[in-house]
C-alpha positions in Angstrom: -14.8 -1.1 -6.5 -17.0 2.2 -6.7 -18.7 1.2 -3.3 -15.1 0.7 -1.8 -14.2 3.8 -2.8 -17.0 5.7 -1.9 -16.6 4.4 1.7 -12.6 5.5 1.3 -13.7 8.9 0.9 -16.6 9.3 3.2 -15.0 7.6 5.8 -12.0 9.2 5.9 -10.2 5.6 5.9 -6.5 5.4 4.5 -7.6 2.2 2.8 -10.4 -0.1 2.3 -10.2 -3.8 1.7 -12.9 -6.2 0.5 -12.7 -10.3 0.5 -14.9 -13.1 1.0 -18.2 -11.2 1.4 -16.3 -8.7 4.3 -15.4 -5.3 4.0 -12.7 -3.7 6.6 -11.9 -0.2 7.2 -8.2 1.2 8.2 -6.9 4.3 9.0 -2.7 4.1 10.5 -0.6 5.9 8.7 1.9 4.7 5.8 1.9 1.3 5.6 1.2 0.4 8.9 -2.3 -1.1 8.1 -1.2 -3.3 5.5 2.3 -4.3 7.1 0.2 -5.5 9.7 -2.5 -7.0 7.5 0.0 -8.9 5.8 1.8 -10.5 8.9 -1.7 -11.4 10.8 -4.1 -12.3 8.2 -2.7 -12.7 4.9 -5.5 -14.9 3.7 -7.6 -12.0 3.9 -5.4 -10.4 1.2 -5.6 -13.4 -1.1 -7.6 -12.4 -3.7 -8.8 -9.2 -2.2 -10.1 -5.4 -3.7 -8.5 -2.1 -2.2 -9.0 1.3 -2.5 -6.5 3.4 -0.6 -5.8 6.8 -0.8 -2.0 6.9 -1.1 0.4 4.0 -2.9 3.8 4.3 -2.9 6.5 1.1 -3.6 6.4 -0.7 -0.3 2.4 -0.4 -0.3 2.4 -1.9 -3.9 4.8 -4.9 -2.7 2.8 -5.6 0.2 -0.6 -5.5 -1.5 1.6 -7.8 -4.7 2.9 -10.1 -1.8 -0.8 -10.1 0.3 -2.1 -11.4 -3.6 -4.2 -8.5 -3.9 -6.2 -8.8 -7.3 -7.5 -4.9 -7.6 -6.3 -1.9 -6.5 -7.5 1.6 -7.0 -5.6 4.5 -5.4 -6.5 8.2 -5.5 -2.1 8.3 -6.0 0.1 5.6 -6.9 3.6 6.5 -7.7 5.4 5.8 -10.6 7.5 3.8 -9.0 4.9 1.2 -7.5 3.1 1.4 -10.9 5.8 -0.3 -12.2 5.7 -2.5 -9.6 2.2 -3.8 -10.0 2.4 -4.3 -13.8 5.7 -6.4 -13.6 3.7 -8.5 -11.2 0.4 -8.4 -13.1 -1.5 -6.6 -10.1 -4.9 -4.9 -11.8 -4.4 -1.1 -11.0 -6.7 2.1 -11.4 -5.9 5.0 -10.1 -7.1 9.1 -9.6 -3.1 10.3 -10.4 0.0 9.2 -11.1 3.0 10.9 -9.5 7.2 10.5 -10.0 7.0 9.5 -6.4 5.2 9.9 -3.2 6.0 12.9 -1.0 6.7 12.9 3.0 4.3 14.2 5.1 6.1 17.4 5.8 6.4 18.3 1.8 10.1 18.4 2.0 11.0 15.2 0.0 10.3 12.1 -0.8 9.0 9.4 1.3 11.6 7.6 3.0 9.9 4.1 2.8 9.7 4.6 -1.1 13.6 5.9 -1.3 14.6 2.9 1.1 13.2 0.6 -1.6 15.0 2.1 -4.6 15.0 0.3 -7.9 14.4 -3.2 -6.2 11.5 -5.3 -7.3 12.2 -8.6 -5.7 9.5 -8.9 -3.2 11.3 -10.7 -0.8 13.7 -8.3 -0.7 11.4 -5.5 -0.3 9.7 -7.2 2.6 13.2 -7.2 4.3 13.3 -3.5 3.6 10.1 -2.5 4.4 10.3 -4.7 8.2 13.5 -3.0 8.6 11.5 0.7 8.1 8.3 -0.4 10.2 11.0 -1.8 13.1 12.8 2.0 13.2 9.2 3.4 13.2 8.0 1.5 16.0 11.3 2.9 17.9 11.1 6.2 17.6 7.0 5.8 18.6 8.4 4.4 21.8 
């Protein structure tokens, strides 16, 4: 986990994920890497070791849903804290926060306030598709 990271920091990377003797670097925004990830190559998340730099809810219930086994984050909110104890997800982290902030500092992120108190994974996944789909149209 130190050497993942290590190259987290160094790199500049938004995550880091490392399975089966690979290691792959990613650097979207929210959780565009993993969303993608998750719907292209979930057998690379089987199992798998993460660092990332920011985890809010919908990150934790993709890396819970991917089958992540580790996760270090430099944040992890309260909220997806939670999250990856109920589903007995190994977590470390730098800090702990109430809940992730938007990138403009003027509230809360809106991908962590769409998933609310909900914990069923499957209905998370619904929520977070929903939030990556009105992403993708506003992009384009």
């Amino acid at each position: 986990m130190n050497q993942l990271i290590s190259l987290l920091h160094e790199g500049g990377f938004s995550c880091v994920i490392a399975n089966h003797g690979e290691t792959r670097t990613f650097s979207q925004r929210g959780v565009a890497d993993l969303y993608e990830l998750y719907n292209t190559d979930p057998a690379f998340m089987q199992g798998a070791t993460i660092a990332d730099k920011v985890v809010g809810k919908g990150a934790a219930a993709l890396m819970i849903m991917g089958g992540m086994a580790e996760v270090y984050a430099n944040v992890v909110s309260t909220p997806a804290r939670k999250l990856f104890e109920q589903y007995g997800v190994k977590l470390s982290c730098g800090k702990e926060v109430p809940h992730i902030i938007n990138r403009q500092q003027t509230g809360y992120c809106p991908l962590e306030t769409a998933c609310g108190e909900e914990t069923d994974l499957q209905r998370l996944y619904q929520i977070i598709s929903g939030f990556v789909a009105e992403m993708k149209k506003r992009i384009f």
